[in-house]
LONU-442283 format. One line per field, with one value per residue: residue in one letter; z, y, x of N, C-alpha, C in turn. Coordinates in steps of 0.05 Angstrom, whole numbers, plus 5000, padded with zeros to 4 digits. Example, Ala and Ser with C-alpha at 12.3 -4.5 7.8 and 13.67 -1.06 7.14 Angstrom:
REM residues 2
residuo = A, S
n.z = 5156, 5142
n.y = 4886, 4955
n.x = 5264, 5257
ca.z = 5156, 5143
ca.y = 4910, 4979
ca.x = 5246, 5273
c.z = 5156, 5157
c.y = 4934, 5001
c.x = 5264, 5258
This chain:
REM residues 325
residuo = X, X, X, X, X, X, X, X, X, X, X, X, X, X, X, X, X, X, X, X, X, X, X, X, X, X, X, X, X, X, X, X, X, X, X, X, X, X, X, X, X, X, X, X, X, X, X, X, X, X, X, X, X, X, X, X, X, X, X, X, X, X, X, X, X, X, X, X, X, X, X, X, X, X, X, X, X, X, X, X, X, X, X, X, X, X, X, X, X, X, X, X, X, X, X, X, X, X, X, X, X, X, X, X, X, X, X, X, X, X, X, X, X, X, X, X, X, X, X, X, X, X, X, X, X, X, X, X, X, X, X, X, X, X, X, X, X, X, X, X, X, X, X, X, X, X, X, X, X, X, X, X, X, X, X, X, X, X, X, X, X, X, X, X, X, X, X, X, X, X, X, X, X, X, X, X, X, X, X, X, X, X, X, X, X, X, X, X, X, X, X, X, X, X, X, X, X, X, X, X, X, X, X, X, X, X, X, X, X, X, X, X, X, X, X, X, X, X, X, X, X, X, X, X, X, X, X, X, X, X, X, X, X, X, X, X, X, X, X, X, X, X, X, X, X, X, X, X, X, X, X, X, X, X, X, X, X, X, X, X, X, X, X, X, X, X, X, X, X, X, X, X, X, X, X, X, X, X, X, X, X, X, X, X, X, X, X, X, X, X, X, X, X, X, X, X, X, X, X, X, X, X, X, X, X, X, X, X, X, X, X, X, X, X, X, X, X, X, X, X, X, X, X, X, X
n.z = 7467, 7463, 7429, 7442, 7420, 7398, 7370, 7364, 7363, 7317, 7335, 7379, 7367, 7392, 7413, 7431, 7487, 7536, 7594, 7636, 7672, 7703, 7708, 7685, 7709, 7672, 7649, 7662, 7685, 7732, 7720, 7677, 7690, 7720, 7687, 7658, 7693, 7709, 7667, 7646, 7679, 7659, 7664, 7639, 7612, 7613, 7595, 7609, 7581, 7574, 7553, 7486, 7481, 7527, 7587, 7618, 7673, 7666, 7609, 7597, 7602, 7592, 7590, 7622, 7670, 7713, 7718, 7730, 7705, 7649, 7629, 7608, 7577, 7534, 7564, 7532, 7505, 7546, 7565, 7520, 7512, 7556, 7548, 7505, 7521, 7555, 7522, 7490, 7525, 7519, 7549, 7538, 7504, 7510, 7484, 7493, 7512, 7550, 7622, 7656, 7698, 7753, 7785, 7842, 7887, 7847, 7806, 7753, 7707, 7667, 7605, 7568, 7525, 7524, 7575, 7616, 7651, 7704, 7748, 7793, 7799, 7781, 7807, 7766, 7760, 7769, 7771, 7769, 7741, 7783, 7789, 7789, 7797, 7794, 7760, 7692, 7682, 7669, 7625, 7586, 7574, 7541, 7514, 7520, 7565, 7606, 7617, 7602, 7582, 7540, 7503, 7495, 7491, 7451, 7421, 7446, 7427, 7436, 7467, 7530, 7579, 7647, 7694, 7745, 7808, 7860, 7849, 7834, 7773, 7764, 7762, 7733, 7679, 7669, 7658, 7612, 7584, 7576, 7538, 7488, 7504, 7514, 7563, 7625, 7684, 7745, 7790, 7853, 7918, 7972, 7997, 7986, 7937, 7927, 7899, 7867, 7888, 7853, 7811, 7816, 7820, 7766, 7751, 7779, 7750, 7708, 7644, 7628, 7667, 7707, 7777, 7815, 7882, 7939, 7922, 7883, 7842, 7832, 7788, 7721, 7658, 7601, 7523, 7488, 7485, 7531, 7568, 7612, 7674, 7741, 7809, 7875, 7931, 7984, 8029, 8024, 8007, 7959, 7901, 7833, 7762, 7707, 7644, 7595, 7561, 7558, 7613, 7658, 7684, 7753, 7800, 7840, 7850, 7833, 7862, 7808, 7834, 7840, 7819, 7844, 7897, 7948, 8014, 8031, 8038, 8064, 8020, 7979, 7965, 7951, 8004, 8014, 8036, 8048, 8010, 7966, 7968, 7977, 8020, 7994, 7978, 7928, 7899, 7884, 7884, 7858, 7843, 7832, 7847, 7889, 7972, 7984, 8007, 7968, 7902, 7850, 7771, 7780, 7836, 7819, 7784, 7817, 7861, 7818, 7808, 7855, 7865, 7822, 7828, 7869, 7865, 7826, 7866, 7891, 7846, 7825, 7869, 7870, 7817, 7828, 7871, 7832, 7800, 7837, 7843
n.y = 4297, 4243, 4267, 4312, 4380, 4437, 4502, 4558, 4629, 4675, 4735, 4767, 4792, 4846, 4918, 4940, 4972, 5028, 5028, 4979, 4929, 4890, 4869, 4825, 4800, 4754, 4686, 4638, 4576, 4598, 4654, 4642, 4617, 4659, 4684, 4664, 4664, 4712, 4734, 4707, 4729, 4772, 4819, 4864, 4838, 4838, 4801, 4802, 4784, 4768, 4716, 4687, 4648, 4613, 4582, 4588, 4559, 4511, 4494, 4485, 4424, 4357, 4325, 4328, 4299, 4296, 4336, 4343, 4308, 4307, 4263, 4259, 4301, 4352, 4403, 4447, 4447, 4438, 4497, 4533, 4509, 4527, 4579, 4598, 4585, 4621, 4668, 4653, 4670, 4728, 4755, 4782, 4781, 4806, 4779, 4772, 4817, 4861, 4867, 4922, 4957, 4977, 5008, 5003, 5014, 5057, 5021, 5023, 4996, 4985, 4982, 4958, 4971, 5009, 5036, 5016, 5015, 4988, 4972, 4926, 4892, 4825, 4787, 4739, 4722, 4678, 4641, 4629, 4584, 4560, 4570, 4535, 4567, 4552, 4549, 4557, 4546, 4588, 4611, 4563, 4561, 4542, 4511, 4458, 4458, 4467, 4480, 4464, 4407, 4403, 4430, 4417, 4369, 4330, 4341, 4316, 4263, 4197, 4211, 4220, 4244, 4291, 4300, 4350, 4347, 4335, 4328, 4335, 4367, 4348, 4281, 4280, 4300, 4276, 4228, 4243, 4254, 4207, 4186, 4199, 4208, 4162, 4151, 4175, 4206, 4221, 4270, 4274, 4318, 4294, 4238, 4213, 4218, 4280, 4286, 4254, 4182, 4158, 4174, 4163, 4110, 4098, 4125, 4085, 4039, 4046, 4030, 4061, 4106, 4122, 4142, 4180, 4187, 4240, 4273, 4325, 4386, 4416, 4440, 4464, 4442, 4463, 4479, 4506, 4478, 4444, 4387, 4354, 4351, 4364, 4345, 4330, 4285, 4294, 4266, 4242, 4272, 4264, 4284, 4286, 4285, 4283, 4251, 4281, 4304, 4339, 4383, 4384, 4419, 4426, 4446, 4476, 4537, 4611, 4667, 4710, 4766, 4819, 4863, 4881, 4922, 4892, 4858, 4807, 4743, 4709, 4690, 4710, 4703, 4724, 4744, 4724, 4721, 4672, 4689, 4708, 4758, 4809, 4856, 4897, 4932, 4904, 4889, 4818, 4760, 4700, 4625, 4603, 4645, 4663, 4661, 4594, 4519, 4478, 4474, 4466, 4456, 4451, 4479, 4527, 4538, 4539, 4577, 4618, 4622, 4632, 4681, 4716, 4714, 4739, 4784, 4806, 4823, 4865, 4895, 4906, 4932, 4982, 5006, 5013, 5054, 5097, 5101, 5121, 5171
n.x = 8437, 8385, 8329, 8335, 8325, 8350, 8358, 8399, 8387, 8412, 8422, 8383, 8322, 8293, 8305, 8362, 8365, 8375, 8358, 8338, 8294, 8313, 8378, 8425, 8487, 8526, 8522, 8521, 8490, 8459, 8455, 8422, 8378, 8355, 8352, 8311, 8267, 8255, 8236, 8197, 8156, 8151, 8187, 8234, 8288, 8354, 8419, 8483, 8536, 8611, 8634, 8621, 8602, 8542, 8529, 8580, 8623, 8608, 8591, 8651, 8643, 8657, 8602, 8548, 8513, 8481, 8441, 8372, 8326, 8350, 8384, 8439, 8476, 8521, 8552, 8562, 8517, 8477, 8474, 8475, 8418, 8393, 8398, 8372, 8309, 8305, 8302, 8269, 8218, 8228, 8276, 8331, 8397, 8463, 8526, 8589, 8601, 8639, 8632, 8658, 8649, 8618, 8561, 8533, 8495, 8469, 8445, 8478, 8509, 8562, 8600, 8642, 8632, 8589, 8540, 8488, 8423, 8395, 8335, 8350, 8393, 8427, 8477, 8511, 8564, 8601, 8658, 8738, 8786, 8835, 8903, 8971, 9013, 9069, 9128, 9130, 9081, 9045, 9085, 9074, 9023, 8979, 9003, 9010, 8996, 8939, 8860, 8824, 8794, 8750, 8765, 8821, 8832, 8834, 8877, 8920, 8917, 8931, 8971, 9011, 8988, 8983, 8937, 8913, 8891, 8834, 8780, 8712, 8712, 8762, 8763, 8724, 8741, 8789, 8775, 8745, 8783, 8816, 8792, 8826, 8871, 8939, 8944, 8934, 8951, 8932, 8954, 8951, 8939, 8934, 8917, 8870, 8813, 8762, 8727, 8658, 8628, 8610, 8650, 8698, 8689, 8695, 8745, 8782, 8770, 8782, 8825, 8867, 8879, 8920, 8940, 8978, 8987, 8983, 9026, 9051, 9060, 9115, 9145, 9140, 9163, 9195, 9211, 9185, 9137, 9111, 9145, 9156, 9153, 9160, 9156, 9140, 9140, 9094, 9096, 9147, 9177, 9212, 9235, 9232, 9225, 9182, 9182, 9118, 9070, 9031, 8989, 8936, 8902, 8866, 8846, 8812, 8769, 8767, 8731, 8695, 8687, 8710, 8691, 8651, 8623, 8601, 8589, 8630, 8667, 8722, 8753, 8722, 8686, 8609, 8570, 8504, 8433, 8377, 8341, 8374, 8396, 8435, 8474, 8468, 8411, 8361, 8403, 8434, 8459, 8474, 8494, 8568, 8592, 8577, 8575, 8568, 8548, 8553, 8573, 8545, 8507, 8455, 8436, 8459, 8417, 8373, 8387, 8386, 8333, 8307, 8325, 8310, 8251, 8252, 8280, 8235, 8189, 8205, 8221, 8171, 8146, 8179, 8165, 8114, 8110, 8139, 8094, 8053, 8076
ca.z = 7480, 7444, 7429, 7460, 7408, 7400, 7369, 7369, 7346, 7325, 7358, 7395, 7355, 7409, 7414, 7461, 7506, 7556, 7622, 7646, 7694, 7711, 7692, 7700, 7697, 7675, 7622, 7663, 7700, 7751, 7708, 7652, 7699, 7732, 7658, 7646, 7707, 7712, 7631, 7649, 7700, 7641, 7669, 7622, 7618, 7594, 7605, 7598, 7582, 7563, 7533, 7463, 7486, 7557, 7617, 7642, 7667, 7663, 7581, 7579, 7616, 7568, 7590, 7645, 7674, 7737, 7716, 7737, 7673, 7631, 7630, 7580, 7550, 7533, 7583, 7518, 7487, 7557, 7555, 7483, 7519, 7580, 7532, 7490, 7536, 7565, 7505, 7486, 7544, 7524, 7553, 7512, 7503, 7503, 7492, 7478, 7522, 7590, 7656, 7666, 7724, 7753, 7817, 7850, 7894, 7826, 7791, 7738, 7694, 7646, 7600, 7553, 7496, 7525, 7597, 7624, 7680, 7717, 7780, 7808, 7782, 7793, 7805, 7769, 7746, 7770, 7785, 7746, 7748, 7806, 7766, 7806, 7804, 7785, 7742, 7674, 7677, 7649, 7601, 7571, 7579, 7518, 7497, 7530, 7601, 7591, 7632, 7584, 7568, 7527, 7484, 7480, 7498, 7421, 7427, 7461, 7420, 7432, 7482, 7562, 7598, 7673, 7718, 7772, 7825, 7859, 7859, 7808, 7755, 7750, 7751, 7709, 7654, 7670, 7641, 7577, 7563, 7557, 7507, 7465, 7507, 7510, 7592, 7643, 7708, 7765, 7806, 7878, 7935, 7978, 7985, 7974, 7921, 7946, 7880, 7872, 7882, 7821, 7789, 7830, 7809, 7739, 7745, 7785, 7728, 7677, 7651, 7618, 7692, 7740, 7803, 7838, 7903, 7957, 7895, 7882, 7817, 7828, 7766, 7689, 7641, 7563, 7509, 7457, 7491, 7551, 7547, 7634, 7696, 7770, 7822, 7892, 7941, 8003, 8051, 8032, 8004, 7945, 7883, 7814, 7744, 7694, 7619, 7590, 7536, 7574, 7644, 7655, 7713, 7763, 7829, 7851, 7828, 7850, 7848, 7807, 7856, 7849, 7808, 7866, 7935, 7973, 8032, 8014, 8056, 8073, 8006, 7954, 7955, 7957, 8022, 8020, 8053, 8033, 7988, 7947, 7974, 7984, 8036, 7977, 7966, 7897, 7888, 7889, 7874, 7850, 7830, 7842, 7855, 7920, 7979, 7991, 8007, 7943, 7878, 7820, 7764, 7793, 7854, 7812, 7778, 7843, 7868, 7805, 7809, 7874, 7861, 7795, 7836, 7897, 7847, 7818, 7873, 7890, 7819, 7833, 7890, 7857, 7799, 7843, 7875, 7816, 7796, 7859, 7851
ca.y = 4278, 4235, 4272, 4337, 4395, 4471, 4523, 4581, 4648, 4688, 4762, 4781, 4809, 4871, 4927, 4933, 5001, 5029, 5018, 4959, 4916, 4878, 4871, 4797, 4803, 4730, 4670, 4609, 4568, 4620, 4679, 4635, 4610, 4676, 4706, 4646, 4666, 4744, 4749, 4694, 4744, 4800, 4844, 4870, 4833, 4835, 4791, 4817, 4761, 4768, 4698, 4684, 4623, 4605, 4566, 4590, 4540, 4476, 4505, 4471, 4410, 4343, 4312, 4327, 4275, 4298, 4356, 4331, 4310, 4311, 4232, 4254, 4327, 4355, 4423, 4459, 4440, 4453, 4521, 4533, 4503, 4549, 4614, 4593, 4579, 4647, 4683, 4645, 4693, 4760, 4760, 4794, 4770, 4821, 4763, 4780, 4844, 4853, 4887, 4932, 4982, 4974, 5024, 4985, 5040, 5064, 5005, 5024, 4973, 5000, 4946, 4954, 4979, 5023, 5034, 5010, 5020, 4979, 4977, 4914, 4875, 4799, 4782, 4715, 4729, 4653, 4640, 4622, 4564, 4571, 4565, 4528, 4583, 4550, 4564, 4548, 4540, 4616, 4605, 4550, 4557, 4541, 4494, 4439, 4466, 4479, 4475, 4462, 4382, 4392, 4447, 4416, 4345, 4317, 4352, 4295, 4232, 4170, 4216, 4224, 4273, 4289, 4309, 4359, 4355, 4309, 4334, 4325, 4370, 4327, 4262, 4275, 4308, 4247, 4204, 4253, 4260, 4182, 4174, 4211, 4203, 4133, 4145, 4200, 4207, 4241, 4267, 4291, 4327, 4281, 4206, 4209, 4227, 4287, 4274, 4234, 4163, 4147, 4178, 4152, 4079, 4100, 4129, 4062, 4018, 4052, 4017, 4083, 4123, 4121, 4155, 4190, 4201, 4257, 4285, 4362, 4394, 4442, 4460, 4451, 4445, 4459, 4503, 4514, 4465, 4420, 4360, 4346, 4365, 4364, 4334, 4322, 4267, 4312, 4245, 4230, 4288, 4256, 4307, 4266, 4289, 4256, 4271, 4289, 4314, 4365, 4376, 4395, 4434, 4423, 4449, 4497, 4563, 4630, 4675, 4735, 4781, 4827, 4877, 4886, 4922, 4881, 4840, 4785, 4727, 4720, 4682, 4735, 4700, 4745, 4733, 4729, 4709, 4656, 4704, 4713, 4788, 4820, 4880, 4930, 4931, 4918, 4871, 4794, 4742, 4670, 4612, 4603, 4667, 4655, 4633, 4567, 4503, 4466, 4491, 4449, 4477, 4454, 4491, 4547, 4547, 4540, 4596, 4638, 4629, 4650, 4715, 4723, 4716, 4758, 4812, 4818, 4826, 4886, 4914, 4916, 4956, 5004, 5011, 5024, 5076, 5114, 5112, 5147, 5202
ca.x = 8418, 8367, 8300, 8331, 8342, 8339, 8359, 8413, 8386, 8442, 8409, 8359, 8294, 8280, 8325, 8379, 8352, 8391, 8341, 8312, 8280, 8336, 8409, 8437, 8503, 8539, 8499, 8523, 8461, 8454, 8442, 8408, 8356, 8341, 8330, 8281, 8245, 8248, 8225, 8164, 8152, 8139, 8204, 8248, 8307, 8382, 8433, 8506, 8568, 8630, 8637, 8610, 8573, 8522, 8532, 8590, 8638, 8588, 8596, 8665, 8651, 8644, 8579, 8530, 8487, 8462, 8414, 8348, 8308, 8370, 8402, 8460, 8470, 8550, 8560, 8558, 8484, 8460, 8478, 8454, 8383, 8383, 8393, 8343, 8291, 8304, 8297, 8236, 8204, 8237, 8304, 8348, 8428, 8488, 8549, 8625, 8608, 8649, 8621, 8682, 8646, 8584, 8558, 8504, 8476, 8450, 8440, 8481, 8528, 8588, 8604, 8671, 8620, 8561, 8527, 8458, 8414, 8362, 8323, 8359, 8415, 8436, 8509, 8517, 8585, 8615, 8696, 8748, 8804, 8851, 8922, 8980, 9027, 9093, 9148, 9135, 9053, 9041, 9101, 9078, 8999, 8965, 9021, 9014, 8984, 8907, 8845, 8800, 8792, 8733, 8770, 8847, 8844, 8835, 8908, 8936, 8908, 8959, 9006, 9006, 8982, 8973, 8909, 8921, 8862, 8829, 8756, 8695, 8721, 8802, 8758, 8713, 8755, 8805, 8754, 8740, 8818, 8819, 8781, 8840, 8906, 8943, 8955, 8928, 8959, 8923, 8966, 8935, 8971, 8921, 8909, 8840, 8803, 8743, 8705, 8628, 8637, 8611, 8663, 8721, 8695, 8692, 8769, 8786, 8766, 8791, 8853, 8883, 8877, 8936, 8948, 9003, 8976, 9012, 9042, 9044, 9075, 9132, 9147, 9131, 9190, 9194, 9211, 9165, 9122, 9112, 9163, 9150, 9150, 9184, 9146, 9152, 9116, 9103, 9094, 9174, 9195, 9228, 9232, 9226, 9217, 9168, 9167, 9105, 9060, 9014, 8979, 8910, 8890, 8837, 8848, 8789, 8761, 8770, 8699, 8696, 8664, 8722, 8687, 8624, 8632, 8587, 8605, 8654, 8677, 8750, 8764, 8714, 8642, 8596, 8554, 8475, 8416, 8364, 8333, 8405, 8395, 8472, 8482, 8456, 8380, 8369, 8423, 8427, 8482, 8478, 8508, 8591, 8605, 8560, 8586, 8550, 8572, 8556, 8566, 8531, 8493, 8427, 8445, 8463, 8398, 8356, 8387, 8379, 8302, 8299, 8337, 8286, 8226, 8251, 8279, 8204, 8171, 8225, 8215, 8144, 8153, 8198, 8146, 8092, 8122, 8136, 8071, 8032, 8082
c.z = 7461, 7449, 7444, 7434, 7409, 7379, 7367, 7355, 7344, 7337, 7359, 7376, 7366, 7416, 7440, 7474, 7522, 7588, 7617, 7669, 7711, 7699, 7697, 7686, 7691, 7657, 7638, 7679, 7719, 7736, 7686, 7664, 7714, 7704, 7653, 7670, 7708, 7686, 7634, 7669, 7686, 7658, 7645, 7627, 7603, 7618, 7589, 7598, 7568, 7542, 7499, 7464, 7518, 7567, 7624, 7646, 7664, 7632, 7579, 7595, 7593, 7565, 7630, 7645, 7700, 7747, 7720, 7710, 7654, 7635, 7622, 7573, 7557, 7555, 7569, 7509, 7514, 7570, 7538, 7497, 7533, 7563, 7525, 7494, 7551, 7549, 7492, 7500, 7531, 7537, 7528, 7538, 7492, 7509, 7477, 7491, 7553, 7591, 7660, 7696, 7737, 7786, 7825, 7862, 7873, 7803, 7757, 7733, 7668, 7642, 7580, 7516, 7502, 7559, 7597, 7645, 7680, 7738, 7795, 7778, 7806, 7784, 7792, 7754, 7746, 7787, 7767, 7761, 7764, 7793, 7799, 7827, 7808, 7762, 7712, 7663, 7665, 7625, 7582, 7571, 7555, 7485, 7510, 7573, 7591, 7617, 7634, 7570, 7546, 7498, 7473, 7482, 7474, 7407, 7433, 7449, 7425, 7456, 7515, 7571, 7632, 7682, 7742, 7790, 7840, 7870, 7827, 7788, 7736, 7746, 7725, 7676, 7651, 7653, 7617, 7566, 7557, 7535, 7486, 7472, 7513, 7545, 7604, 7663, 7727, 7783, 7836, 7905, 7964, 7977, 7981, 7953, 7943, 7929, 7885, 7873, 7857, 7804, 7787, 7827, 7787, 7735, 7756, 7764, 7707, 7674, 7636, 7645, 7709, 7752, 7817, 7867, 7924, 7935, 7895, 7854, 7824, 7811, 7734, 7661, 7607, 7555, 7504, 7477, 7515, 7543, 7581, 7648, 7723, 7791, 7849, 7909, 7976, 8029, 8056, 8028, 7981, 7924, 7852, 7793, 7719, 7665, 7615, 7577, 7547, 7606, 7631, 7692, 7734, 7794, 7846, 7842, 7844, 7843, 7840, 7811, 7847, 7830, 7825, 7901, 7945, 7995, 8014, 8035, 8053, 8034, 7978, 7946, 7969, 7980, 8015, 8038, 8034, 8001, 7962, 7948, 7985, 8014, 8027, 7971, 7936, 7889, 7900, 7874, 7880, 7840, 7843, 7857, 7889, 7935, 7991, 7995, 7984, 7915, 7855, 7800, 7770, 7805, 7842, 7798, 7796, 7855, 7849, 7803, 7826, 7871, 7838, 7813, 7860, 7888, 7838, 7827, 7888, 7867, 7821, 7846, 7879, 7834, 7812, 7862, 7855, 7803, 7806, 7855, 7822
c.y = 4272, 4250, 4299, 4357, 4423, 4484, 4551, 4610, 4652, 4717, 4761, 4799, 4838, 4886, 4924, 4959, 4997, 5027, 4994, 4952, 4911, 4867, 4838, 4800, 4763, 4711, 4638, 4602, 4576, 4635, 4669, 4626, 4640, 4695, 4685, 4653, 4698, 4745, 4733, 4712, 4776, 4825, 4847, 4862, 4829, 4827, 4797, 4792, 4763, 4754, 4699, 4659, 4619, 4589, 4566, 4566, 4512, 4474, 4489, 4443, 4389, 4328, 4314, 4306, 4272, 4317, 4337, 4339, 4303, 4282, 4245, 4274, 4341, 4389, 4454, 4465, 4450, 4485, 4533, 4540, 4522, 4574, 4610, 4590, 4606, 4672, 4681, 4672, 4717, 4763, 4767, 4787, 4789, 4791, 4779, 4807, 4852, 4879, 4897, 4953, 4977, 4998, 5012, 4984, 5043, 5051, 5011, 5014, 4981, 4972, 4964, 4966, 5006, 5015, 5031, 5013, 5001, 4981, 4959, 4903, 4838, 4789, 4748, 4707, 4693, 4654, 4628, 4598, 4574, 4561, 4546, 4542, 4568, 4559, 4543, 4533, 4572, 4615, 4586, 4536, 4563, 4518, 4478, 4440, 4480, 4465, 4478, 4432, 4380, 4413, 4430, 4384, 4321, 4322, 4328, 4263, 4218, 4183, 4211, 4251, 4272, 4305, 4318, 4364, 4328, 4313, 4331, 4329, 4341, 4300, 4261, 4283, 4287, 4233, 4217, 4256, 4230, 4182, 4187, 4198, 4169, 4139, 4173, 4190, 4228, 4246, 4289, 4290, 4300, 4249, 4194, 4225, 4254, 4287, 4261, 4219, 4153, 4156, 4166, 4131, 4084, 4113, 4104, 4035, 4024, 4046, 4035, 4105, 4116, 4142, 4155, 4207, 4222, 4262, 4312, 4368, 4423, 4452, 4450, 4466, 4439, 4470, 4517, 4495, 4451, 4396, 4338, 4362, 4357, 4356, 4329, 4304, 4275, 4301, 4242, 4245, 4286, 4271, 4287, 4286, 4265, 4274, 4255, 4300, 4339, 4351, 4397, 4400, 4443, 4430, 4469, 4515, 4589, 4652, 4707, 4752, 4811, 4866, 4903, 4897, 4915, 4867, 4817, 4759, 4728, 4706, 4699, 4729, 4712, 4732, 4744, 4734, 4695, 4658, 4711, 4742, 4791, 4841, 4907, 4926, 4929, 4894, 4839, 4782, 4712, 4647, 4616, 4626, 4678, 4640, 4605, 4543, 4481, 4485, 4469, 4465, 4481, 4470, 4516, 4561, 4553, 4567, 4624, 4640, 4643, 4682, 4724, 4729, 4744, 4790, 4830, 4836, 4860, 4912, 4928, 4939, 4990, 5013, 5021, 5054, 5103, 5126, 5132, 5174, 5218
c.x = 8396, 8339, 8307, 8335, 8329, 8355, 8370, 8411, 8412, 8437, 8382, 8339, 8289, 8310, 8347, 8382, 8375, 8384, 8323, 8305, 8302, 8357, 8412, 8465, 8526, 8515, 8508, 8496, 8441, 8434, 8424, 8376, 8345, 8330, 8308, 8261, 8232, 8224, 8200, 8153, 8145, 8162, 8215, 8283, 8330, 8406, 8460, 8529, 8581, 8647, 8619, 8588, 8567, 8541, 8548, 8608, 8631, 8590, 8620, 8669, 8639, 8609, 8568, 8511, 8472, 8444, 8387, 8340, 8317, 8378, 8426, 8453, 8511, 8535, 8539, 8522, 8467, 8456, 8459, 8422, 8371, 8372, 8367, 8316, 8285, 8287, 8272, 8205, 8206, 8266, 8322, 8391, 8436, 8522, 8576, 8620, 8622, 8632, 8649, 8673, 8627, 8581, 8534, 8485, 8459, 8432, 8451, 8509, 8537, 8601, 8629, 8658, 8592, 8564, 8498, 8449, 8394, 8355, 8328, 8372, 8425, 8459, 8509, 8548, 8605, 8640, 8705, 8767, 8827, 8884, 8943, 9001, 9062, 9108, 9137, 9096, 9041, 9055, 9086, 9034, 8988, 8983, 9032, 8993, 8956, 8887, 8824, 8806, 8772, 8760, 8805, 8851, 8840, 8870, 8924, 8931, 8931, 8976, 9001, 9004, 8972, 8950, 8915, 8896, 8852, 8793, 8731, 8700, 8751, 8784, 8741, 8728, 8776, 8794, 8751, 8767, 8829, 8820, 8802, 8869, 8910, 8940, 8950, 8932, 8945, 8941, 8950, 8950, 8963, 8926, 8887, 8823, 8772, 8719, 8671, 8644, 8627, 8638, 8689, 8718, 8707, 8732, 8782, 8798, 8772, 8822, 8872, 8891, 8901, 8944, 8972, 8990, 8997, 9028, 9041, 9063, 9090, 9145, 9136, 9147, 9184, 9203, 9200, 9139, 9127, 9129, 9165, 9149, 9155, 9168, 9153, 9132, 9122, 9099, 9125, 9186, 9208, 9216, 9231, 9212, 9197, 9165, 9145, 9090, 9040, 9004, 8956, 8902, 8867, 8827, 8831, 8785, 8757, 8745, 8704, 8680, 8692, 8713, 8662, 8635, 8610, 8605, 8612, 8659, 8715, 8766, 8746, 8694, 8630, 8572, 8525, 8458, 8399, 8349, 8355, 8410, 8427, 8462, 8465, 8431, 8374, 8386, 8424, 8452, 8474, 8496, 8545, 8602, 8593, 8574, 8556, 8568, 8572, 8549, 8567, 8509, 8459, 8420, 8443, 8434, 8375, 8362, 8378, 8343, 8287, 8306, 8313, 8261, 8232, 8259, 8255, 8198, 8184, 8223, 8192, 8140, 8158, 8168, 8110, 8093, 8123, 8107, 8050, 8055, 8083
């Protein structure tokens, strides 16, 4: 974005102790905005992610443009910004480290390299891509089947590729896998798109975009690689193969909660209250891995502030406590 830039330390200046304030476990807009608020808030804060780079899955999306403030910034860069803005405060970054255990009674978090403790922790762990579960999409995943347009869709310059989804992610990545492939096909099990309308013009008018509506993909056929895939149209029933150069996968996200015993809802988001407070005192969950009924990274960040602020004032507590005795 014009006039926007920052920054990427490569570590953290201040050691990396084994107690703090507060744990945040996850770096996408959730957990990146509750480290920019906790650490302006003078706690001590460490944020634990598995990935090697921020924001989570807004990180591999090609271009955001509906962050308030922001016109125009790639997924990636606003990532980058969040950390950095965090760290500015005092937040301290553990990346490339998984959360393999955590007990949440005690506040203590067992990562795949070392354990930590703090006096509250914030779940902003996210969800991942919901796969389709046919024959021949594990086989042949990472060769040709991917669900990552910012990462593979320079892969496909000049060829065809299909769009499975029919919700903000499949259009909008529709539109970034243009700009490479000669022809993207959406195919959606639906006849309506559930997408923004902005985006649904912008796939409309685009004269590389076509649609297979009431479509569904039952299988995905190759060797070595993707070469098509089996199709059926579940208004007529009629089964139909289409070759093919890859598929890109866009069909919802499943929340990784599965690590936390709090309450759950029937499908594994972790239930709140307004405060982003769980079941366990102490503990708080944001962002996707929340159930809510919109998940955007605004959203995600709105909620992570509140959890930051309501954590504090919790910490406080706790620290005052210790003191009179």
């Amino acid at each position: 974005m014009e006039g926007f830039e920052f920054k990427v330390s490569e570590t953290n200046k201040r050691e990396v102790k084994k107690e703090w304030d507060l744990i945040i476990i996850g770096a996408g807009p959730g957990g990146l905005s509750s480290a920019l608020y906790a650490s302006r808030a003078l706690l001590d804060v460490l944020v634990i992610e598995k990935n090697l780079l921020p924001g989570g899955q807004i990180g591999t999306t090609s271009l955001v443009e509906d962050y308030p403030g922001i016109e125009s910034i790639s997924g990636e860069d606003l990532g980058k910004a969040m950390m950095e803005h965090a760290k500015k405060y005092g937040a301290v970054f553990l990346m490339g480290e998984e959360v393999v255990g955590v007990d949440l009674e005690n506040k203590v978090v067992n990562t795949n390299k070392s354990s930590y403790k703090a006096k509250a922790i914030i779940i902003a762990t996210g969800a991942k891509e919901r796969h389709l579960n046919v024959k021949g999409e594990k086989e042949l995943k990472g060769r040709g089947v991917s669900y990552c347009a910012v990462c593979d869709a320079p892969f496909f310059k000049d060829k065809e590729v299909i769009v499975v989804g029919g919700g903000n992610s499949a259009l909008d990545e529709s539109l970034y896998i243009s700009k490479f492939a000669k022809k993207v096909i959406i195919v959606h099990r639906r006849d309506k798109f559930r997408g923004d309308k902005i985006l649904q013009e912008r796939v409309f008018s685009n004269p590389k975009i076509e649609i297979m509506w009431n479509t569904e993909v039952r299988e995905i056929i190759g060797k070595d690689k993707v070469e098509k895939v089996r199709l059926i149209n579940n208004k007529t029933g009629e089964e139909f193969e289409k070759p093919i150069d890859g598929i890109f996968i866009y069909i919802g996200m499943i929340p990784n909660s599965e690590l936390f015993n709090v309450d759950k809802d029937e499908r594994g988001y972790i239930i709140t209250n307004d405060r982003m407070e769980t079941n366990i005192e102490g503990v708080y969950a944001v962002g996707d891995v929340r159930k809510s009924p919109v998940k955007q990274a605004v959203t995600a960040a709105a909620e992570g502030a509140i959890a930051a602020l309501v954590a504090e004032k919790y910490i406080e507590e706790i620290k005052e406590k210790q003191k009179n005795h």
